[in-house]
C-alpha positions as CSV (number, residue, x, y, z in Angstrom):
1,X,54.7,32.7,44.6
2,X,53.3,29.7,43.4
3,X,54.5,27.8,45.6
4,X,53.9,29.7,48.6
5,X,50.4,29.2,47.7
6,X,50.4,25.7,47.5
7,X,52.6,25.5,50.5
8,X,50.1,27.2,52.4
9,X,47.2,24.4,50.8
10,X,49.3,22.2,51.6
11,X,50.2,23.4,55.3
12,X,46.3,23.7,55.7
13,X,45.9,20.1,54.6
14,X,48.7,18.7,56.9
15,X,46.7,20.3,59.8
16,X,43.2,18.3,58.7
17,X,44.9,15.7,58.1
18,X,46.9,15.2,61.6
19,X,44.8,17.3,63.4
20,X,48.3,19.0,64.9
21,X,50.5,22.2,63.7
22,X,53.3,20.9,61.5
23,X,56.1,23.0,60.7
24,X,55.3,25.2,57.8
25,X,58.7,25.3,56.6
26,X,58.9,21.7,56.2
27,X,55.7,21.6,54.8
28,X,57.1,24.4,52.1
29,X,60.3,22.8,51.7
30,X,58.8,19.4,50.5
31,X,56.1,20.9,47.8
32,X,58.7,23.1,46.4
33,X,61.1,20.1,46.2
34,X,58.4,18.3,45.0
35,X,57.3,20.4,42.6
36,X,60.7,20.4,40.9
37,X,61.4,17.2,41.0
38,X,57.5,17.1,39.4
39,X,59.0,19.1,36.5
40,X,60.5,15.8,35.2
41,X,59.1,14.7,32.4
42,X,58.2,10.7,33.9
43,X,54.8,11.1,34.3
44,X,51.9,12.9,33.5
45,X,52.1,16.3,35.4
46,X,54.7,14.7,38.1
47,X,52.2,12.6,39.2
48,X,54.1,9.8,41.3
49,X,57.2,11.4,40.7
50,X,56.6,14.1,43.2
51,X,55.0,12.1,46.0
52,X,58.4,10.2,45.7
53,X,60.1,13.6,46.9
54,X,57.2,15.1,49.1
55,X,56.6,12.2,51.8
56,X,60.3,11.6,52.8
57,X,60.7,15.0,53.2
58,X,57.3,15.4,55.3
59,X,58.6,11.9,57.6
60,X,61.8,13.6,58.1
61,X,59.7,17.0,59.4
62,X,58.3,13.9,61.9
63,X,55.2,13.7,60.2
64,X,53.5,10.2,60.5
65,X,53.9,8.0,56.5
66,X,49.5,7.2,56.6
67,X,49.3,11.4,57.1
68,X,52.3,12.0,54.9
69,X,51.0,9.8,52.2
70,X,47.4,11.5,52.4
71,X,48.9,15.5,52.8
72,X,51.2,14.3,49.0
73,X,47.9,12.9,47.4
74,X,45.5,15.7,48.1
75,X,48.1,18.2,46.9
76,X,49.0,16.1,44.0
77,X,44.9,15.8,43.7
78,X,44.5,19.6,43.5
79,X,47.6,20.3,40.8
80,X,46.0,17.9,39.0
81,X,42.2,19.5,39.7
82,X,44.3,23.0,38.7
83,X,45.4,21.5,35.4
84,X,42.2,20.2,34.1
85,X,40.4,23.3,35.0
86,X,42.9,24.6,32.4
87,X,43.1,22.2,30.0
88,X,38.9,22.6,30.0
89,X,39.7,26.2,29.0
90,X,42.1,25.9,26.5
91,X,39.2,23.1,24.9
92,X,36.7,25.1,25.1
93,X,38.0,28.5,24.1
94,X,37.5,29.4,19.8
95,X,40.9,29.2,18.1
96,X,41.2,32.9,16.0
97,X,42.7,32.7,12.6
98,X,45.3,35.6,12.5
99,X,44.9,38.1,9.4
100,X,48.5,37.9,7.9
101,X,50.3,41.6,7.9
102,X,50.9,43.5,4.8
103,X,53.7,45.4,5.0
């Protein structure tokens, strides 16, 4: 589900950013490649690592490299936007002590 959610960001960003209707399956098939091959632990949340996977992918689909290129940042952009929103939460939220049991 997840990523048919950011497949669908980042269909809608492909069409901004070429101002045509790419294939959505192509544009699925790359950020869910991508997104695996993001699960690699080389960088800091696959940053890099899955623009490596996603513009290829996106060229072979006969998208452009300058639109391809911008479509892989502004995805990798909003993960990265997704993360920090939860890393802010996991800051900010009170750690509870837990009362041990007695049983």
């Amino acid at each position: 589900l997840v990523n048919l959610v950011l497949g669908v960001e980042a269909w809608c960003v492909a069409v901004a950013v070429t101002g045509q209707l790419p294939s959505f399956m192509v544009v699925l098939a790359a950020i869910t490649i991508g997104n695996i091959a993001g699960l690699l632990p080389t960088t800091p949340s696959g940053v890099g690592t899955r623009d490596l996977f996603v513009i290829p992918i996106l060229q072979a689909g006969g998208m452009p490299y300058d639109a391809a290129l911008a479509v892989s940042l502004t995805i990798t952009a909003i993960i990265v936007l997704y993360n920090l929103s939860g890393g802010i939460f996991f800051i900010l939220t009170p750690i509870r002590k837990q009362e041990p049991s007695h049983e």
